[in-house]
N, C-alpha and C positions, 0 to 999 in steps of 0.2 A: 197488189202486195203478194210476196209472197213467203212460202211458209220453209223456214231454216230450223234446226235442231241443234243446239249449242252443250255443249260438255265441255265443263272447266274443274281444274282441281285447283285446290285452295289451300296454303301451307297451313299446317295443322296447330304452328309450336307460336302461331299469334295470338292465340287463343281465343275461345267461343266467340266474345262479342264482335270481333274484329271481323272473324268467317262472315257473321249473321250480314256487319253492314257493308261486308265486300257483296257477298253476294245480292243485297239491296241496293249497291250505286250499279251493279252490273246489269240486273233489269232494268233499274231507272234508263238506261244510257237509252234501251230501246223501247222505252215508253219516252221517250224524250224526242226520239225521232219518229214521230207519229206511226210507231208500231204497238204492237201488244202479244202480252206473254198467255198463252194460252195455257200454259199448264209449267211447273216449274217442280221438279224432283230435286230434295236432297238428299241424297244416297250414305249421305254418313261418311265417318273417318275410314277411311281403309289402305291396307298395307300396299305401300309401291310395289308393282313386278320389280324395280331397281331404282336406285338411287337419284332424284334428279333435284342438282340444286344444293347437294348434301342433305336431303329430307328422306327421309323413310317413309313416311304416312302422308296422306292428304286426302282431303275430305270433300267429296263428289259431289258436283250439283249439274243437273241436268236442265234444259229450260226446251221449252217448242214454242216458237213465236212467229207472228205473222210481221212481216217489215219490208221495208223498201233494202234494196241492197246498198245504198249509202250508209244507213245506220250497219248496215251488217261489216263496212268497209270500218263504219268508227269503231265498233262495239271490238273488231280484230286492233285496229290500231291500239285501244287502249288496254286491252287485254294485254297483247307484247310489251306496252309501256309497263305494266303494270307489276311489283316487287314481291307480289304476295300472289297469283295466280303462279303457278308450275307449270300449268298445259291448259292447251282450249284447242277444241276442235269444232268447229263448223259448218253443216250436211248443209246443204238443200234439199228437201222432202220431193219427191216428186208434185206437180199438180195432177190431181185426180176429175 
């Protein structure tokens, strides 16, 4: 397996509960694909450099997880699928 670092912003104006269980169907997807979240940051609301989506604010979470690159293939699929994510980006950490 191996170990990717995921950062997604989350629209702000759906309010609290919605963030909480986007961001719990969004690690679920990779515990679902026999991965695991090693550590998961929520970084809080904060202000966009610029506009995207017509949103001002969105509220950062950061995750590091160990996974095969299949789930890392879904977890981008359904992230783009997805109405209430604005951005995601996903690293692969070097192996050490």
């Amino acid at each position: 397996m191996s170990k990717y670092e995921i950062m997604f912003i989350v629209k702000t104006t759906i309010g609290t509960d919605k963030i909480k269980s986007t961001i719990e169907s969004m690690k679920k997807i990779i515990t679902d694909g026999a991965g695991k979240v090693v550590e998961a940051k929520e970084m809080g609301e904060r202000k966009l450099a610029y506009p995207i989506k017509k949103e001002l604010n969105g509220f950062y979470c950061v995750l590091k997880v160990e996974t095969t690159p299949e789930t890392i293939s879904e977890f981008d699929r359904k992230a783009q699928l997805s109405e209430v994510i604005l951005r995601h980006l996903i690293i692969k950490l070097d192996e050490e």
